[in-house]
N, C-alpha and C positions, 0 to 999 in steps of 0.2 A: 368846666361847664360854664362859668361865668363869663370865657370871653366869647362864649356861641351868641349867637342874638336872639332871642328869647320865640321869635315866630319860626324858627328854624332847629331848635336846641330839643334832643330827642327827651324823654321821661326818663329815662333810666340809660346812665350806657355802662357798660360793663367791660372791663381793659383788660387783657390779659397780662397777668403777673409776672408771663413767663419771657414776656417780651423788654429787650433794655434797649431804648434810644442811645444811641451813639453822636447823632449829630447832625447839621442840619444847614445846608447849604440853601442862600437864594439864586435863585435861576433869573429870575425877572420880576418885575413891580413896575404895574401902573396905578395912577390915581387922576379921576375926574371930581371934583368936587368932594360930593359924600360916599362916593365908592371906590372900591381900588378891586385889584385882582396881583397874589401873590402866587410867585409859579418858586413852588421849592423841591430840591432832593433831601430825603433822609436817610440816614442811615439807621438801621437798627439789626442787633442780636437776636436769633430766636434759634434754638437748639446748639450753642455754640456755631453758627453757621451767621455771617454778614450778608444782610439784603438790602437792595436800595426800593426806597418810594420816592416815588413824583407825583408831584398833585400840581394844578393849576386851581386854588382858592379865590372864594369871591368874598368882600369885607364891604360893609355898612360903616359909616361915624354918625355915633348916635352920643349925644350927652357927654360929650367931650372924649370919647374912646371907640377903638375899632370892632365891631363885632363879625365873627366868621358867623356865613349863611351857607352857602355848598362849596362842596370841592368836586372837580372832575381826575380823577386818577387818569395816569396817562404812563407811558413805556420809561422804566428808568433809564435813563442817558451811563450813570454810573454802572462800571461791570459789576457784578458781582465777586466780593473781597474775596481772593483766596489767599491768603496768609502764608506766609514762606515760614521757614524756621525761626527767622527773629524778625521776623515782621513787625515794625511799630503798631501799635493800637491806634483804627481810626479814630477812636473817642476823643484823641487829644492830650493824653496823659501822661506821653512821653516814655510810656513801658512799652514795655515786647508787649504783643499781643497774647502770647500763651501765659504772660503771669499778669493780666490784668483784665479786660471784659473775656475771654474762654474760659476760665477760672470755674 
């Protein structure tokens, strides 16, 4: 909540518990001055199953730090992870996928 920028940042958000980020690739970055725009993929877990997000993010510098104002979702570029038998974990962890985030 604190790195949202304060005209844009909603009352209350509420995160789903069930969901684990995995990780998080930059696509692109621009900056003009006091604004930039960050295009990322993420990865994350939700029912033991791998899904990717894409956003194109828009960012304020206010007071010496970045604050996020909107983001546009957009088509993940990443397929979606289908997991072989020893598939590594996209997390980064260096395990099999079935003994570390499908757990």
């Amino acid at each position: 909540m604190e790195s949202w920028h304060q005209d844009y940042r909603p009352e209350n958000l509420q995160l789903d518990a069930e969901i684990k980020w995995l990780g998080l690739d930059i696509v692109d970055y621009a900056s003009q001055g006091g604004q930039a725009t960050v295009e990322f993929e993420a990865l994350l877990l939700v029912d033991k199953q791998v899904e990717a997000m894409h956003e194109k993010s828009q960012f304020v510098f206010e007071q010496g730090r970045w604050f996020y104002t909107t983001g546009e979702m957009m088509q993940p570029v990443t397929k979606s992870f289908k997991p072989g038998r020893n598939s590594s974990c996209p997390c980064g962890s260096g395990l099999k996928f079935k003994r570390c985030c499908a757990k």
